[in-house]
N, C-alpha and C positions, 0 to 999 in steps of 0.2 A: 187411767194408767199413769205412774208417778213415773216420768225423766228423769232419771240421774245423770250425773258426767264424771268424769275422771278427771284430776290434773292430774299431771306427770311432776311428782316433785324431781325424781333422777329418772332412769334409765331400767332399774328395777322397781321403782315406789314411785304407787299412784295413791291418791285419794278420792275418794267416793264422795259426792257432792249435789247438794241439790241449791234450786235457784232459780233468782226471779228477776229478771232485768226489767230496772225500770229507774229513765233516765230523771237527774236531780230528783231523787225524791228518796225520803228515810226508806233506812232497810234497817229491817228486823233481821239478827243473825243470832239462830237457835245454837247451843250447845251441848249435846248431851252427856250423859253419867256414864261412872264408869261400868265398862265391860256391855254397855248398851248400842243404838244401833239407829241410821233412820228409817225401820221399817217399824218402827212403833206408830202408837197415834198421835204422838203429841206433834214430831216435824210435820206430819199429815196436815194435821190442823190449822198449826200456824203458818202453812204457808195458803191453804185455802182463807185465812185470812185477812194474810197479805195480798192477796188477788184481789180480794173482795174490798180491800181500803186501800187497792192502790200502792204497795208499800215494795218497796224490792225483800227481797231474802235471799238466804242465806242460809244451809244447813250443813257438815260435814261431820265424815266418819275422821276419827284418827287413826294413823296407822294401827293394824293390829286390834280393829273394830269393825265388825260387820265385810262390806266387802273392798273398804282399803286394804290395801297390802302390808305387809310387814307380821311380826311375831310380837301380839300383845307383851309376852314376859321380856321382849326388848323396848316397850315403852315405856313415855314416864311421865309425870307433868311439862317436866320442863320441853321434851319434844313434840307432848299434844299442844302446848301450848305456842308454839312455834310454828308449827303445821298450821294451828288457827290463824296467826297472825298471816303466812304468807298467804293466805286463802282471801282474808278479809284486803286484803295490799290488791289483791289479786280480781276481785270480783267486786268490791264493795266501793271500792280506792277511796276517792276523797269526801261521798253520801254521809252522811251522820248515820247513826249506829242506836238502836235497840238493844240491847243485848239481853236474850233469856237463856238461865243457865238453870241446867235441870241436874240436880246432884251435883257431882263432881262440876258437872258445867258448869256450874258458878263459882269454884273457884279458877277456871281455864277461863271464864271473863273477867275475874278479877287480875289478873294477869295480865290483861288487855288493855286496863285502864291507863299504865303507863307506854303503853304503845298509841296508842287512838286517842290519847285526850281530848282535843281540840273537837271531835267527830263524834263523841257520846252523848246521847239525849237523852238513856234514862235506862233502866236496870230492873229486869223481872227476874227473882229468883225462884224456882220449883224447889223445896227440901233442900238446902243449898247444905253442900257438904264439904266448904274447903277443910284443907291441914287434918281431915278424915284419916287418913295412910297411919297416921301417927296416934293422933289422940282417938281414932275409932276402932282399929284396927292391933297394931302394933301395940299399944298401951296396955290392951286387953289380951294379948296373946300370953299362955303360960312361958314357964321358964323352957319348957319341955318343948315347944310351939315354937322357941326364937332361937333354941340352939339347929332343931329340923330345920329349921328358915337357912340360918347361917350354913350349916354342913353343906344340905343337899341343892343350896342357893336358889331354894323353890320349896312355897312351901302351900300344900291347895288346901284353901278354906270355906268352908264348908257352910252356908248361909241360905235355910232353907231349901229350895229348889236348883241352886247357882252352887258353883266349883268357881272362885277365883282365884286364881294361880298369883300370889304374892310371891315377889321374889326381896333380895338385900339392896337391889339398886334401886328400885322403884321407893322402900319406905327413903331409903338414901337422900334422893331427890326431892323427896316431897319436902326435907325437912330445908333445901333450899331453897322451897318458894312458900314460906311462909307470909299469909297477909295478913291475919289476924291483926296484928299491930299496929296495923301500917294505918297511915290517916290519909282520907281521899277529901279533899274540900271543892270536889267539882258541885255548882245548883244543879241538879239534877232531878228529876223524878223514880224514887226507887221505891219497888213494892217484895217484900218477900211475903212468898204462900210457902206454907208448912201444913200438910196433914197433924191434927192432933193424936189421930191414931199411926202417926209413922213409927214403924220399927225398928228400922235403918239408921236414921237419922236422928236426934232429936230436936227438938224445937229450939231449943238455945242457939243453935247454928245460925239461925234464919238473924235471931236477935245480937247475934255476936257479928255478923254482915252488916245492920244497920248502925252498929257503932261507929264500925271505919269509916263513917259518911260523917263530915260536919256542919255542912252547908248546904245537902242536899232536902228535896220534899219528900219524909221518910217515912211507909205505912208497912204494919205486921197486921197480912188476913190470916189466921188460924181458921183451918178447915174442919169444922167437927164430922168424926167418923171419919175423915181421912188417911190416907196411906200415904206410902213414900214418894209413888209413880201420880199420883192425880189424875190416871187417866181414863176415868168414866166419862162417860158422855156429859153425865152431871159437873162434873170434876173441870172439864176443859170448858163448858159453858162461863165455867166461874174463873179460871185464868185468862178465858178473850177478854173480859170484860175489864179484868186489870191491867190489860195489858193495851184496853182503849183507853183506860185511865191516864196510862203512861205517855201515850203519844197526844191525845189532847190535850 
């Protein structure tokens, strides 16, 4: 049975959290995608492998995901992003830091780089899908699609089996936290995984992540027959393994 907790960020707003205390020693701090949850398998996983290496963790819902509190169409980057930080200030404090971001999570770790510097040892990406809102999303929307967005300031799209509720402040936001551009020269160990078969994401993503690195030990594993999520049994056997990579 998986223990959750809650913080209390206020008095209405709490966060869902999972975690593994374990004193001076690295933590692994998972991040998941958007409109995702930690009842999947992937936080499952990594934190039985943080048990099993010893490693503290770290897993959190953002408001308006899964069972934190708050109304998804009033989130955004900039406040998942900020939730993360008080979370990591909060539980992780001064441990050095792993950071895996699964989709969107790895651009709400990127975003972390300038908060944690000093405490980052290394960087696993899952489909990594920063500045996605814009160039994945909105870019592609018809003319018909961004006037509905703008009128009804809500506009739900439609992707497979999933209803995402896009609203105008969320693409808004995203476009001020752009990282694409930005240069990170921490030595670091950074691996991104991409399914070749992701449909979600494409592979470039994963490759346009490794650029902003200058100085870091930089690998792209391309998963053949893979998906967006990685999470077969098959799937996670091949992310622990990178992600032993990272920490030795």
């Amino acid at each position: 049975m998986t223990k959750f907790n809650y913080y209390k960020l206020s008095k209405a707003k709490k966060i869902r959290y999972l975690k593994l205390y374990q004193k001076n020693r690295d933590y692994i701090v998972f991040l998941h995608g958007f409109m995702s949850n930690l009842d999947g398998k992937k936080p499952k996983s990594f934190l039985k492998f943080a048990k099993k290496n010893k490693l503290g963790f770290l897993a959190l819902e953002y408001s308006g995901h899964g069972k934190s509190s708050g109304k998804f169409t009033k989130g955004n980057i900039s406040k998942w992003t900020k939730e993360t930080s008080i979370l990591i200030k909060k539980i992780v404090k001064t441990n050095k830091i792993i950071f895996i971001g699964s989709s969107m999570g790895a651009w709400i770790a990127l975003n972390q780089f300038k908060i944690f510097k000093k405490q980052i040892k290394g960087f696993l990406g899952i489909g990594s899908a920063p500045e996605f809102l814009e160039n994945l999303m909105w870019n592609k929307f018809s003319k018909k699609m961004k006037a509905e967005t703008i009128k009804n300031r809500i506009y739900n799209l439609k992707h497979g089996d999933y209803i995402y509720p896009i609203t105008p402040q969320l693409i808004k936001d995203g476009r001020k936290n752009k990282v694409l551009k930005k240069k990170i020269n921490f030595k670091i160990n950074i691996t991104m995984i991409h399914g070749q078969k992701d449909e979600v994401v494409p592979v470039s993503y994963s490759k346009k992540v490794l650029k902003i690195f200058k100085n870091s030990r930089k690998k792209l594993v391309i998963i053949k027959n893979g998906d967006h999520s990685l999470s077969s049994p098959k799937h996670l056997v091949m992310l622990k393994k990178e992600l032993k990579l990272i920490i030795n």
